[in-house]
GURO-682745 format. One record per residue (C-alpha): residue in one letter; x, y, z. Coordinates in steps of 0.25 Angstrom, whole numbers, plus 5000, padded with zeros to 4 digits. Last residue first. Example, Ala and Ser with C-alpha at 12.3 -4.5 7.8 and 13.67 -1.06 7.14 Angstrom:
<atoms>
s505549965029
a504949825031
</atoms>
This chain:
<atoms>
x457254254851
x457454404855
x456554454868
x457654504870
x457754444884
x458654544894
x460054474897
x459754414911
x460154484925
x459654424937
x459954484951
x459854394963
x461354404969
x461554524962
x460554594969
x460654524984
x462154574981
x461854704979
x460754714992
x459454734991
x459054884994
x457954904983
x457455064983
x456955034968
x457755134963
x459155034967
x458454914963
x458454984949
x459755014950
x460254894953
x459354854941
x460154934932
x461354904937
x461154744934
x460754794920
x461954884918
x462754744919
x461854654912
x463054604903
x463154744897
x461554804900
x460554844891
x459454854903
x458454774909
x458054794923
x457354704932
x456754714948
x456054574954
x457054544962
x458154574954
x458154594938
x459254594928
x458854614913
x459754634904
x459954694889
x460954684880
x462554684877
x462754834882
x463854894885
x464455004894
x465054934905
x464354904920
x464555014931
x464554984944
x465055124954
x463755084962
x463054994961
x463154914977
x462255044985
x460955014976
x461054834977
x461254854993
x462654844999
x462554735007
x462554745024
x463554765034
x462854755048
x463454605050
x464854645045
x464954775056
x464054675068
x464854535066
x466254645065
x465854725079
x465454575086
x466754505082
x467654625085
x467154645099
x467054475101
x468654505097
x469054605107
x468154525117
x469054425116
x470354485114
x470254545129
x471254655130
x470254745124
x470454845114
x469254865107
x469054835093
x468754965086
x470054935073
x469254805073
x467954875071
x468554975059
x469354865052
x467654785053
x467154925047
x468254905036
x467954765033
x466454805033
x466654875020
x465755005022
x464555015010
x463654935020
x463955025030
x464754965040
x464354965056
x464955075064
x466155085068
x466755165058
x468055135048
x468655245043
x468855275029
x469855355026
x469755475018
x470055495003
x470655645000
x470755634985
x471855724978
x471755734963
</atoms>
């Protein structure tokens, strides 16, 4: 099977947060103009790359899932809750539960970032109620 792929060019522009910023910063030194003064050449280069990383901003919780996928077991129930959201489900090492409640986060219009998520996310073996 033949697959055409093009090339990604780099733009201008600032990055999109799905856009690797080293390839926008390739693109603005590619741009640099060509003065014969070096010093302006490189206060050009400084400003364009503070303003390209300084834009960039963390995937948010909804945009970071997907392609994940978690194996097909089950050794118990989880619950993992976030600011105030929880989810328990029959999770393998809490993995389908943590999706679960990215989901969740996802229908409930939340745009915290992936890493403010994991960062504050905890996920406990649900109580059995067992004693």
């Amino acid at each position: 099977m033949n697959e055409q792929r093009s090339s990604h060019k780099p733009s201008m522009g600032f990055p999109s947060p799905n856009e690797p910023a080293l390839s926008v910063m390739a693109g603005l030194a590619r741009a640099l103009p060509t003065s014969r003064e070096p010093l302006a050449s490189l206060a050009w280069l400084v400003l364009a790359l503070t303003l390209a990383t300084g834009c960039a901003e963390e995937p948010g919780v909804c945009d970071s899932v997907d392609g994940e996928a978690c194996d097909q077991c089950s050794d118990g129930e989880f619950t993992c809750t976030y600011d105030g959201v929880s989810v328990t489900t029959d999770a393998c090492q809490g993995c389908q539960t943590r999706l679960a409640l990215f989901d969740e986060l996802c229908a409930l219009g939340r745009t915290d970032s992936r890493a403010e998520v994991d960062a504050s996310m905890v996920c406990d073996p649900a109580d059995s109620g067992a004693r």
